[in-house]
C-alpha positions in Angstrom: 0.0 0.0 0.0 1.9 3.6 -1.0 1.6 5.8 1.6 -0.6 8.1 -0.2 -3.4 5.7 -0.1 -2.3 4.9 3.3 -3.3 8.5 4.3 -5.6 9.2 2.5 -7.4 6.3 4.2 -6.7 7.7 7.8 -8.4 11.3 6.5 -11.4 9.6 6.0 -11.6 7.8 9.2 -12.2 11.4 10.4 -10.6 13.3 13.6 -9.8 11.0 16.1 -7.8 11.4 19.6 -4.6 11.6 17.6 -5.8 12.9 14.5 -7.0 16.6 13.4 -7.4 18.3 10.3 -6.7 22.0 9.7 -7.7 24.1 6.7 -4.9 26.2 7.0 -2.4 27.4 9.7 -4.1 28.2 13.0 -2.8 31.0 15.5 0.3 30.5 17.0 -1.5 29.8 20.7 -4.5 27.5 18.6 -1.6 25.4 16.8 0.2 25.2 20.3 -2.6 23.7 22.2 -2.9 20.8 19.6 1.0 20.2 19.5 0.5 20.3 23.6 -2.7 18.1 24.1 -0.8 15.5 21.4 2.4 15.7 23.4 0.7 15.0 27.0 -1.5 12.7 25.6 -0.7 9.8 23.4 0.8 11.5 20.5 -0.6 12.5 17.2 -1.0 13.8 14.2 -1.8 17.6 12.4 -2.7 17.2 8.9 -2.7 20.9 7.4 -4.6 21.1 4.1 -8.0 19.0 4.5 -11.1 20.4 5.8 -13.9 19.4 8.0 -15.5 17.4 5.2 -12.6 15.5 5.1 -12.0 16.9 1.7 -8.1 17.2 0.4 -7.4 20.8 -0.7 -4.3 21.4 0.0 -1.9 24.3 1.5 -1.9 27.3 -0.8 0.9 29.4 1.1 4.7 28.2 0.5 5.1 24.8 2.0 8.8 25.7 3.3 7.5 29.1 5.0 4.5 26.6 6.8 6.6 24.4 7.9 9.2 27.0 9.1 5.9 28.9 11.4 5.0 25.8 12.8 8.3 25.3 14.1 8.3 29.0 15.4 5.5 28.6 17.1 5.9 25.1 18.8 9.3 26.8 20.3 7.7 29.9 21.4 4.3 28.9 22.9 5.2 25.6 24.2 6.8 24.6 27.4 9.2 22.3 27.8 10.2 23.0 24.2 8.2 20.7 21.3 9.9 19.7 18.3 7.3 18.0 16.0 8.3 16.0 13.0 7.0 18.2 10.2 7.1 17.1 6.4 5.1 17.4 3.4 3.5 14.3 1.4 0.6 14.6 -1.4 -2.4 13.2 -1.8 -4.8 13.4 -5.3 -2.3 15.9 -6.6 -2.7 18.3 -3.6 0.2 19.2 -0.9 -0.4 18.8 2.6 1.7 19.8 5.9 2.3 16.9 8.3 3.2 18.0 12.2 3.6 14.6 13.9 4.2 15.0 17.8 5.0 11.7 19.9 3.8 11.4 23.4 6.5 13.7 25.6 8.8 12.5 28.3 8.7 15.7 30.1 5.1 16.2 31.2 3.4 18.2 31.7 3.2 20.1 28.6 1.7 23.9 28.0 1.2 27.1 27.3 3.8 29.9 28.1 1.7 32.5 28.1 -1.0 30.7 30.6 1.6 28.6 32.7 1.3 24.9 34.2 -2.0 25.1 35.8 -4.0 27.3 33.1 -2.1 26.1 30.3 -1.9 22.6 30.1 -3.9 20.8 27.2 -5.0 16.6 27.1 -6.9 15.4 24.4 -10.3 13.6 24.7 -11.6 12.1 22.0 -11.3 14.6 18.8 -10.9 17.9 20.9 -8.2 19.7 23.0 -9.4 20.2 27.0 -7.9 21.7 29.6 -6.3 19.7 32.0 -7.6 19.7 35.6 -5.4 19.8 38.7 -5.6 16.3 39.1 -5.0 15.8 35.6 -1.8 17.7 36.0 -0.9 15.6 39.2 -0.9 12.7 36.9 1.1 13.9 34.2 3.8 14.5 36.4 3.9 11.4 38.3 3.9 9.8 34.9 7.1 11.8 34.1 8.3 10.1 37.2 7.0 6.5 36.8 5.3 6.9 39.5 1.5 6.3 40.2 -1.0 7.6 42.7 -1.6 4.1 44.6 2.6 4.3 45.3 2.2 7.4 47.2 2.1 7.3 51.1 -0.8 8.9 52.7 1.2 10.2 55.4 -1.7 11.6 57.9 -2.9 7.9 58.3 -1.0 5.7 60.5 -0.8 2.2 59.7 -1.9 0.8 63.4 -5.1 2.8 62.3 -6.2 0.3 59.4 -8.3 -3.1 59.8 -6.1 -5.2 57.7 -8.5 -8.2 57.9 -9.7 -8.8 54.5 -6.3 -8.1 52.8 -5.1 -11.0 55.5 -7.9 -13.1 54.8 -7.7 -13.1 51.5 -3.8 -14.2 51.4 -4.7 -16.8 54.0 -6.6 -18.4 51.6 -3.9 -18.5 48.7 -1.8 -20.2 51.4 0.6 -16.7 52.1 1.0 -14.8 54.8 0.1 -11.2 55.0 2.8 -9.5 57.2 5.1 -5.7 57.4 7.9 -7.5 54.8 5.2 -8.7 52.4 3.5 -5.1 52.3 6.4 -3.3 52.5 7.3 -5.6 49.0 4.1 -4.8 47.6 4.5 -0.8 48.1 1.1 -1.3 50.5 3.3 0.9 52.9 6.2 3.4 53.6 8.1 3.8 56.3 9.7 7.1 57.6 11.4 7.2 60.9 10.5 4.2 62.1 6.7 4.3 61.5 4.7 2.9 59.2 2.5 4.7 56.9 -0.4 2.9 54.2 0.0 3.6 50.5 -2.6 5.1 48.6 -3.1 1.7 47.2 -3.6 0.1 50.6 -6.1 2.3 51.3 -7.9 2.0 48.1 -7.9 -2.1 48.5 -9.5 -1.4 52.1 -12.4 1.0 50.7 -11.5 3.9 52.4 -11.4 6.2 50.2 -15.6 7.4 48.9 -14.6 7.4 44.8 -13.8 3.7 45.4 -17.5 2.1 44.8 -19.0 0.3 42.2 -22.4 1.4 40.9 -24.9 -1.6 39.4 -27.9 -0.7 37.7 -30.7 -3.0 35.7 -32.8 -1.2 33.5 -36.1 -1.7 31.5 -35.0 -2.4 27.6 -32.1 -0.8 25.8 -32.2 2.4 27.7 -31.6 4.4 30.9 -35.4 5.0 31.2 -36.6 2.4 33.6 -34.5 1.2 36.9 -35.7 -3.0 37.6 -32.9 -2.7 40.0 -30.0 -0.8 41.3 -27.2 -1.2 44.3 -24.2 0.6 44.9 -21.1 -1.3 46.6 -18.5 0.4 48.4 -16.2 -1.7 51.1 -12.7 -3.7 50.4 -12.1 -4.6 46.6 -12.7 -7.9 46.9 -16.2 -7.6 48.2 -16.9 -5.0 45.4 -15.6 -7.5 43.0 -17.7 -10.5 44.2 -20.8 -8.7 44.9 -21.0 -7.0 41.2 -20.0 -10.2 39.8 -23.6 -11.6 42.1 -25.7 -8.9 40.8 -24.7 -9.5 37.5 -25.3 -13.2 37.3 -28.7 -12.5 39.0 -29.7 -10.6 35.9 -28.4 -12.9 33.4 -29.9 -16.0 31.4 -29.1 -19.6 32.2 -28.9 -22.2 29.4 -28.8 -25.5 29.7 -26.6 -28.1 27.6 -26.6 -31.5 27.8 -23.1 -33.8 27.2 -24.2 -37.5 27.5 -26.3 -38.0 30.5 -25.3 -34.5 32.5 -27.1 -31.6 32.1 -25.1 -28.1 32.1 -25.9 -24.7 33.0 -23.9 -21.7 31.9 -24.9 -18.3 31.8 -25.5 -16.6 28.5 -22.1 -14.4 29.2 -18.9 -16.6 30.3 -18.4 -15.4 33.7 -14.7 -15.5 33.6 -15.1 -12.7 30.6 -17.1 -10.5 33.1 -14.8 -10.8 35.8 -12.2 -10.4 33.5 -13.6 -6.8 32.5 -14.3 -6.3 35.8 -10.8 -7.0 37.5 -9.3 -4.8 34.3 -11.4 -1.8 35.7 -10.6 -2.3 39.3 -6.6 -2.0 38.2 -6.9 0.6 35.6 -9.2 3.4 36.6 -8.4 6.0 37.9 -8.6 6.4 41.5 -6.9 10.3 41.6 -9.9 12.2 40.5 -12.6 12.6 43.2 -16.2 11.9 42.8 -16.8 9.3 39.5 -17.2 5.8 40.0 -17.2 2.6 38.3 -20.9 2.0 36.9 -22.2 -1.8 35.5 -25.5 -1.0 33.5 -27.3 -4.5 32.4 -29.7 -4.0 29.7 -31.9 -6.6 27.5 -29.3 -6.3 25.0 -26.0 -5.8 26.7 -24.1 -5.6 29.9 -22.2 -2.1 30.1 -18.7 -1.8 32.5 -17.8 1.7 32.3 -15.2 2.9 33.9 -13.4 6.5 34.6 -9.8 7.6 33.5 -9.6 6.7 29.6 -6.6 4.6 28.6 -3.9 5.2 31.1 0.0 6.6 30.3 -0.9 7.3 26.3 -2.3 3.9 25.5 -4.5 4.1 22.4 -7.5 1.6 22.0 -5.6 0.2 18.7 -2.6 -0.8 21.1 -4.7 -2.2 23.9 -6.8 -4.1 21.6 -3.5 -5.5 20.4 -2.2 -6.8 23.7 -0.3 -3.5 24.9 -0.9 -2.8 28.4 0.2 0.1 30.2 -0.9 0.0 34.1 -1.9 3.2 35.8 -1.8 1.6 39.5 1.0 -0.4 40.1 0.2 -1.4 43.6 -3.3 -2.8 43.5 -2.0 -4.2 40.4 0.5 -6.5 42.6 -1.9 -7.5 44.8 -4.8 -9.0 41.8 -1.2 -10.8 40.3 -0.5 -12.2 43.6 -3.9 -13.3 44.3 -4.6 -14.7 41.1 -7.1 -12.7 39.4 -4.9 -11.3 37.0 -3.2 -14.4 34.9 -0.5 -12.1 33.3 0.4 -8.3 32.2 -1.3 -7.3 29.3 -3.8 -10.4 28.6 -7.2 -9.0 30.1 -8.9 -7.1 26.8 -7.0 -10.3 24.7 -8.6 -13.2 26.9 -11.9 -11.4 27.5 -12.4 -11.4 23.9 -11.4 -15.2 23.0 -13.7 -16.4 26.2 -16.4 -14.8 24.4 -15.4 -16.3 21.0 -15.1 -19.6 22.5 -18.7 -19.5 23.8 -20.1 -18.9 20.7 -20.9 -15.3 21.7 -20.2 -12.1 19.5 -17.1 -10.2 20.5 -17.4 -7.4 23.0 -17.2 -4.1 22.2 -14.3 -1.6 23.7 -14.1 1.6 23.6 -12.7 4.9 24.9 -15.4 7.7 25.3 -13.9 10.9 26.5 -12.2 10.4 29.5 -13.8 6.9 30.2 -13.2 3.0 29.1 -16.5 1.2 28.0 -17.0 -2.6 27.8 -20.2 -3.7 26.3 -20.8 -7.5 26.5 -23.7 -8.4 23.4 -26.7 -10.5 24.7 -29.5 -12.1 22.4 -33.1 -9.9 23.5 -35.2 -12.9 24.6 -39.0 -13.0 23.9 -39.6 -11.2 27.1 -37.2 -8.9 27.3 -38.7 -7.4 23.5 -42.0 -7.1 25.4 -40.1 -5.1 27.7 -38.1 -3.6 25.2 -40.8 -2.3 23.4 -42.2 -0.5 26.0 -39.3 0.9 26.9 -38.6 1.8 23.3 -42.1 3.5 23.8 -40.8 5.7 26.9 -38.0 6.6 24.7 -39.6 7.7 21.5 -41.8 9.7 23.7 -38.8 12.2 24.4 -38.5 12.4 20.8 -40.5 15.8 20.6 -38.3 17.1 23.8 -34.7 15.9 22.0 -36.0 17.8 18.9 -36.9 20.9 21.5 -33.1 20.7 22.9 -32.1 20.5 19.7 -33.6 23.7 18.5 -32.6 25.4 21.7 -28.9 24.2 21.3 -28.3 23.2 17.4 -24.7 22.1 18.2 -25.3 20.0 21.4 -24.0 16.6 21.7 -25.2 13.5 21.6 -24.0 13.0 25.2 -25.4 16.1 26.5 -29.0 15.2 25.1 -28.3 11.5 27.0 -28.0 13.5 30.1 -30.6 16.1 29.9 -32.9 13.4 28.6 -32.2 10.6 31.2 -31.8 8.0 28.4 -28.3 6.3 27.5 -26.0 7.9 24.0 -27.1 4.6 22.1 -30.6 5.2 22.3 -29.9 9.3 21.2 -27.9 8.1 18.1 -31.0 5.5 17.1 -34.3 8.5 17.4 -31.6 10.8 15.6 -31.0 8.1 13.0 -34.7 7.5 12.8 -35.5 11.2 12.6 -33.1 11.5 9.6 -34.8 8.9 7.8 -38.1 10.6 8.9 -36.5 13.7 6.9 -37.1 15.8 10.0 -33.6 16.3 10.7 -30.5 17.4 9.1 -26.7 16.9 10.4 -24.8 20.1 8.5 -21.3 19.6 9.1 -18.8 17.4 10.3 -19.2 15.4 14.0 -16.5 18.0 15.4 -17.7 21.8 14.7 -21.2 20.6 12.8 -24.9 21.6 13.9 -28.8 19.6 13.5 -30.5 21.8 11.6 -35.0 21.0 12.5 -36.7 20.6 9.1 -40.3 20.6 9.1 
């Protein structure tokens, strides 16, 4: 495959989390945010000369005095200095400006003019954000290889903590559970003589409020109806065990028969579940205050969502293909040494063949803004389409108030009108596809910068 075709294939995939397109050259500070968000995030890649159609037309100011800005700028308005890869290639007889920036090893990266706090860009999904404080916190222990669980809590004594659960649950892997086998583990610090937990410790204990699990049935395919709903806070390993119970109690048997025995399974493998589930334990991020981990079973899924995107500039292409990067070392330890993780880097691998082997479709991954979504496909049973319907009912019957938000707010997003609506993003894309069809709505624009445009 030339490399022409090769890019000209990625254009049309459309802006990604490290892909934009500009026009032309933006404004010094505009160009520097991209360059910054790339650099903190997981690299990327600033194609000059397509527009938001994802049409090729090309620079029409001298290549050599674009590429000689862009280097300008990234040297002026970025700090620690970026030096992008810039070079030209051409596709359907047109000349573009490439500006590839690799992930940065001296996070974080921003703005002169703005500083560190104000000035530091990440990028979610196809836009450039702001980084929080927290976000910033991260960036720099990952310039440090160092992750939140590592760091002492220093205000909490050790003699403090009821270590019983973390003891009991070595026990019963035959190990003990003592100072040198924590202190190995990074579950605690010591400074002058006294012991101190780990963030990490305290996070396997349940003491800190942002470490809970959410579990939610609902009616049909959407957020409309609660059947059932429980939230789980505690140690870990009761989180884990009680959402893998709730779960289960909302899933189909089948039975199978091999020679005389009959078999039950449940219409998910099990392992698969607990599999996503152990992966979001380990990789979510614990640092930011007040989001959770949330399980939503529907009639035609079971959703594990969890908060932090892809840690240390992972992209979904690279954890699909077995890369893992882990965001907290500590708790990781602890799952390896009590078994629930098998080896580094197999979970989104051996989720997806468990699946396979049962006969079931393969889940679906992906990275939403700043959060990690499983969705594990079911079959919609005869009862759960009677319910379905009805549900789909509920839904259709905000139709009239999406089209009102719409009008009010022509470039909202599909998330927003989830939220204000109370119904889940899948069920938004399927009445916008169905009002398309309907001809009573129009999508002018790309996905990024676009606006719905009410006909009728």
């Amino acid at each position: 495959m030339s490399s022409e075709h090769s890019l000209w294939q990625e254009i049309q995939q459309g802006e990604s989390k490290t892909l934009e397109f500009k026009q032309q050259l933006p404004k010094g500070e505009q160009l520097a945010k991209t360059l910054i968000a790339f650099a903190n995030t997981s690299g990327g890649k600033l194609i000059l000369g397509v527009n938001d159609l994802r049409q090729v037309v090309g620079v029409k100011e001298d290549e050599f005095d674009l590429m000689d800005q862009i280097a300008s700028m990234a040297h002026d308005h970025c700090h620690p200095t970026l030096m992008p890869n810039i070079h030209l290639e051409t596709v359907q007889g047109k000349t573009l400006v490439i500006v590839q920036v690799y992930r940065g090893s001296q996070l974080p990266y921003y703005l002169k003019s703005k500083g560190r706090e104000k000035g530091t860009y990440v990028r979610l999904s196809a836009t450039n954000r702001p980084a929080s404080l927290e976000m910033i916190h991260e960036l720099e222990r990952q310039r440090l290889h160092q992750s939140f669980d590592e760091q002492a809590a220093w205000d909490i004594p050790l003699a403090n903590l009821e270590l019983a659960p973390l003891r009991s649950a070595f026990e019963r892997i035959g190990k003990p559970f003592d100072n040198a086998r924590m202190r190995s583990l990074k579950l605690i610090k010591t400074e002058q003589g006294q012991d101190y937990p780990t963030h990490g410790l305290l996070i396997l204990l349940g003491q800190y409020e942002q470490a809970e699990i959410k579990c939610s049935r609902f009616k049909g395919t959407d957020m409309a109806v609660f059947l059932d709903k429980k939230e789980y806070t505690g140690n870990l390993f009761s989180q884990l065990a009680q959402t893998e119970a709730f779960i289960k109690n909302h899933l189909h048997l089948k039975a199978e028969i091999f020679g005389l025995q009959r078999t039950e399974t449940y219409e998910i493998p099990i392992t698969a579940i607990r599999e996503a589930l152990v992966n979001a334990f380990v990789h979510r991020d614990y640092s930011n205050t007040g989001r959770d981990i949330k399980v939503g079973i529907y009639d035609d899924m079971v959703n594990i969502v969890s908060p932090g995107g892809l840690p240390n500039g992972l992209t979904l292409d690279e954890a699909l293909k077995g890369r893992s990067e882990i965001r907290n070392k500590v708790i990781a330890r602890v799952f390896k040494e009590l078994g629930y993780i098998e080896q580094w880097g197999s979970g989104i691998t051996r989720l997806r063949k468990l699946c396979q082997q049962a006969g079931n479709p393969e889940p679906t991954i992906k990275e939403t803004g700043d959060f990690v979504d499983i969705e594990f496909h079911r079959t919609v049973s005869t009862d759960d389409a009677e319910g379905s319907e009805k549900s789909s009912e509920k839904s259709s019957e905000k139709t009239p108030s999406l089209l009102a938000l719409i009008q009010r707010d022509p470039k909202i997003s599909a998330r927003s009108l989830a939220e204000e609506l109370g119904i889940t993003s899948r069920a938004v894309e399927k009445q916008i596809a169905q009002l398309k069809q309907q001809g009573k709505l129009d999508r002018i624009g790309p996905a990024k910068g676009g606006y719905w445009k009410v006909k009728g």
